[in-house]
Structures are given as C-alpha cells and as structure tokens.
C-alpha positions as a Markdown table, in Angstrom:
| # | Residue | x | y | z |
|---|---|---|---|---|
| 1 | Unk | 71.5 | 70.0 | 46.7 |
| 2 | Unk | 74.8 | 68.7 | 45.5 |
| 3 | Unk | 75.1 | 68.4 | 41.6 |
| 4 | Unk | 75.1 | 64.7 | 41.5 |
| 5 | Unk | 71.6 | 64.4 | 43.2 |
| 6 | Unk | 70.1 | 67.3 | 41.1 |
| 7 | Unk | 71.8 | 65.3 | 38.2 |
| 8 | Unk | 70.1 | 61.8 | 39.4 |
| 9 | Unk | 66.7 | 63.2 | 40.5 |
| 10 | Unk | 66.6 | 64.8 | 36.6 |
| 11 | Unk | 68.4 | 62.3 | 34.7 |
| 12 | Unk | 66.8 | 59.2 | 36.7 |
| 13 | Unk | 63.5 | 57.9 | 36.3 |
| 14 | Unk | 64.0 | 54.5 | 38.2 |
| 15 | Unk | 65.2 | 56.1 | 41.6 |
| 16 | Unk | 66.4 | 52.4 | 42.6 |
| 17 | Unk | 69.2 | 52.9 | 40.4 |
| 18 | Unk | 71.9 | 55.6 | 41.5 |
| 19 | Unk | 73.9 | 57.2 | 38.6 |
| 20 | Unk | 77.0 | 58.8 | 39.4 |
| 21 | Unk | 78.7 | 62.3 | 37.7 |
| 22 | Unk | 82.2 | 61.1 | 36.2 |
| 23 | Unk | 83.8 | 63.4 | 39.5 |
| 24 | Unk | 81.8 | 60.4 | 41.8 |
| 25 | Unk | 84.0 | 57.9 | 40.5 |
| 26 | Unk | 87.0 | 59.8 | 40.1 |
| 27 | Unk | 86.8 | 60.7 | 43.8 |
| 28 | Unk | 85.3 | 57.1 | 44.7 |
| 29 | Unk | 87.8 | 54.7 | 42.9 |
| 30 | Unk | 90.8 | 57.8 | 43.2 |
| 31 | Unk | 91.3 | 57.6 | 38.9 |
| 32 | Unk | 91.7 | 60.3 | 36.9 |
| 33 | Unk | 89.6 | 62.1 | 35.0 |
| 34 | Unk | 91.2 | 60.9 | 31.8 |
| 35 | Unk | 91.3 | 57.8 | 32.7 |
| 36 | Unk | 87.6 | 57.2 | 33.1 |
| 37 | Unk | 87.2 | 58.7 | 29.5 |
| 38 | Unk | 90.2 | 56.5 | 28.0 |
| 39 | Unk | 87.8 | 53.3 | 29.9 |
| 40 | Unk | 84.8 | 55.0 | 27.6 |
| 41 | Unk | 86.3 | 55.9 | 24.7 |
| 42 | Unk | 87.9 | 52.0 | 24.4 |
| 43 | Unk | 84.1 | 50.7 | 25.5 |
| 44 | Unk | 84.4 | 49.2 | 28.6 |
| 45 | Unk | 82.1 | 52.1 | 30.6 |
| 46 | Unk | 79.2 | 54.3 | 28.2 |
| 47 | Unk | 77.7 | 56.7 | 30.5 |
| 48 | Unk | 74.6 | 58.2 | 29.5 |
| 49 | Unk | 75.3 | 62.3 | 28.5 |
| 50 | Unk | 73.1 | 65.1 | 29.0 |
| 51 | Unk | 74.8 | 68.2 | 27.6 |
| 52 | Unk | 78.7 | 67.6 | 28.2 |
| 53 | Unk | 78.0 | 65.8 | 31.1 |
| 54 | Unk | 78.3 | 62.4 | 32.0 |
| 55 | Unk | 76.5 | 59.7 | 33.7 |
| 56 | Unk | 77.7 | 56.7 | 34.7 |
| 57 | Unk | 75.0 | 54.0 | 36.1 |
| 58 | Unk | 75.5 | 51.6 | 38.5 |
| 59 | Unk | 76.5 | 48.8 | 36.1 |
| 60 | Unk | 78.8 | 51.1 | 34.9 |
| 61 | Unk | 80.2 | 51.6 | 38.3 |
| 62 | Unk | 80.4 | 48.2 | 38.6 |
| 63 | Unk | 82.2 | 47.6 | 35.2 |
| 64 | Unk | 84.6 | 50.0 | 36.6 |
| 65 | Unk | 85.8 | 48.2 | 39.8 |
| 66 | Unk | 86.4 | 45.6 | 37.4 |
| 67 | Unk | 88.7 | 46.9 | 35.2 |
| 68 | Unk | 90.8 | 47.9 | 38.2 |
| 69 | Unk | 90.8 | 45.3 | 40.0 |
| 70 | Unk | 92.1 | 43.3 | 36.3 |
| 71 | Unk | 94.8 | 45.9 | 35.9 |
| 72 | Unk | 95.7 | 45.1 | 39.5 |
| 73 | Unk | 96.1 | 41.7 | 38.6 |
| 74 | Unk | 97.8 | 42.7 | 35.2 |
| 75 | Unk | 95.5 | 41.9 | 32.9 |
| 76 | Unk | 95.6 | 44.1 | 29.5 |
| 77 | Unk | 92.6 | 46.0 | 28.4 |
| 78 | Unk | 91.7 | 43.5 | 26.1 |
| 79 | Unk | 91.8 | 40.8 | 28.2 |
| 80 | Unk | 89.8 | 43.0 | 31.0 |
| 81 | Unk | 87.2 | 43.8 | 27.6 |
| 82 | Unk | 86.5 | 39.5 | 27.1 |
| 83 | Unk | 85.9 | 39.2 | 30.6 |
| 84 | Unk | 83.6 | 42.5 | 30.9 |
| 85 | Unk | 81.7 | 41.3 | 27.4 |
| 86 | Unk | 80.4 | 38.4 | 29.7 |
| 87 | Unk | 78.6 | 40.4 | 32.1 |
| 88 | Unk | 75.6 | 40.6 | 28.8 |
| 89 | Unk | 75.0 | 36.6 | 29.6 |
| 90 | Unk | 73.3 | 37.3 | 33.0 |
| 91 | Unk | 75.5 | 37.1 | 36.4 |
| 92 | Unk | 76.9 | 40.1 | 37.8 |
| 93 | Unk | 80.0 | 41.0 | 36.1 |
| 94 | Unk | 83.4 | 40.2 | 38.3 |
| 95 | Unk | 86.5 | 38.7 | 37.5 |
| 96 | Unk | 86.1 | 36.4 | 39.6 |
| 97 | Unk | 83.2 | 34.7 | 37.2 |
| 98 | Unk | 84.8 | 35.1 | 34.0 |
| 99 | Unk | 88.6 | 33.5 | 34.8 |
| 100 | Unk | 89.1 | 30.0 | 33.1 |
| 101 | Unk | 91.6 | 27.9 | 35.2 |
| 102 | Unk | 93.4 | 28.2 | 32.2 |
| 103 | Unk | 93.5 | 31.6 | 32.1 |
| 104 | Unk | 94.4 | 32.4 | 35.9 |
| 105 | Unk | 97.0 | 29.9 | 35.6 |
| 106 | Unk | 98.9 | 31.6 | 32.6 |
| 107 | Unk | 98.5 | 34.4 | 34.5 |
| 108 | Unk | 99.6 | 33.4 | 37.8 |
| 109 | Unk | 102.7 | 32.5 | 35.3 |
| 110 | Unk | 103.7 | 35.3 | 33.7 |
| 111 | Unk | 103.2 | 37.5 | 36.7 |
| 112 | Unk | 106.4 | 35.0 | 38.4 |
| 113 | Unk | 108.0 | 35.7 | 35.6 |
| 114 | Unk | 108.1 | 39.5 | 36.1 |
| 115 | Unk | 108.8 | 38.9 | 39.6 |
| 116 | Unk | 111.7 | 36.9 | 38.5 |
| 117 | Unk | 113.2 | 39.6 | 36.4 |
| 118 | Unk | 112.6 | 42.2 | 39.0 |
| 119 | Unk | 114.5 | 40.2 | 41.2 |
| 120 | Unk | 117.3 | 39.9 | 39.1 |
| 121 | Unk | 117.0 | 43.2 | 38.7 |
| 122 | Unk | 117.0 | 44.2 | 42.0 |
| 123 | Unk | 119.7 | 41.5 | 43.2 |
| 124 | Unk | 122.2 | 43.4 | 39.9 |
| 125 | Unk | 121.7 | 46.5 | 41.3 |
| 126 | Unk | 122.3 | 45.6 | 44.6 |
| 127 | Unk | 125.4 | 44.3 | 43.6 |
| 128 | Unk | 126.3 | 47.7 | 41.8 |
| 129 | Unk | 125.8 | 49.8 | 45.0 |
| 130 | Unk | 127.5 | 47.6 | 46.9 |
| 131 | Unk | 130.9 | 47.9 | 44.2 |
| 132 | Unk | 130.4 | 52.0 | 44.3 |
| 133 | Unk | 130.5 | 51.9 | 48.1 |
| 134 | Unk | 133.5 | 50.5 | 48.3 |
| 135 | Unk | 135.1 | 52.0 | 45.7 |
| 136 | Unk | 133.5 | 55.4 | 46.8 |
C-alpha cells in the first residue's frame, strides 16, 4: 500500500472524500514543495496534519488549481486570496465565478500593457543585435 492510501484509509473517515500527501500535488500540479507551503502558510490551502505530515482535501486541491491557473492569468496572491474567500458562499470555487467584468477587464488591460513593453523591449534589442552584427 502506497503511503498516500495508508495515509487516507487512517486519516479519512468519509471515504468519498480523497485527501492527498503534499508529494500528490507536488507531482500532480508539478509545484514545488515550497511552494505548496508558501500557498499554506499565506492561507489560501490548510491541510489537515497528523505528525509532520500534511493532508490536503479535495477542496484544498481544488483551491490549488485555482491559484495557478490566477497566477497564469497574472493575478497577485491577494487578488487570487478575494477570489478564493468566495468559495465559503456556496458554488464551487473557480475563477471563472468570482471575476467581475470589471475586474477581467482591468486585467485584460494591464496584461497589454506588459506585452507592450516586452515588445518594445524585444524590438530595442533586436535593433542592438542587428548594430553589433554589423559592426562585429
């Protein structure tokens, strides 16, 4: 038996609702260690512990896919936390649920931006390789 099934058939006494070891996620969602604890110790995930271990539920895993998928979209940690602290209301938690036009808008807005100034950035440098070639 692997650890993470001895760990749910001791730690679980609903057996419709898998828990995960904080290796499960790592593995499953390809984050670090460190960064799942970081996510816990800011409040967006709170396993259960027995011992040192942790256990992460379901929601939690949920939670998790989240939070990436807001940093993916650039959202900050803070903004990911307003959109997580609505999962309480009832609804499954997603992004998708908790974005205000408003709010996907402004984003949409500054992530142009950053494009923008990447370009430029991009375009400058261009330019400077092009100069050292032919001075080269």
């Amino acid at each position: 038996m692997r650890t993470s099934e001895a760990v749910q058939a001791l730690a679980s006494d609903d057996r419709d609702d898998r828990e995960y070891l904080i290796s499960d996620l790592s593995r499953e969602f390809d984050v670090t260690l460190r960064a799942l604890r970081f996510y816990e110790d800011r409040g967006l995930l709170s396993p259960r512990r027995i011992g040192t271990m942790r256990i992460y539920s379901a929601r939690d895993r949920t939670r998790l896919s989240v939070i990436l998928k807001g940093k993916q979209l650039g959202f900050t940690l803070a903004e990911i936390q307003e959109m997580l602290d609505g999962d309480g209301r009832g609804g499954k938690p997603g992004i998708d649920l908790k974005l205000s036009l408003e709010k996907v808008d402004e984003q949409i807005g500054h992530l142009e931006a950053q494009r923008a100034e990447i370009d430029a950035a991009i375009a400058e440098l261009t330019a400077t390789r092009e100069r050292l070639i032919r001075e080269g």
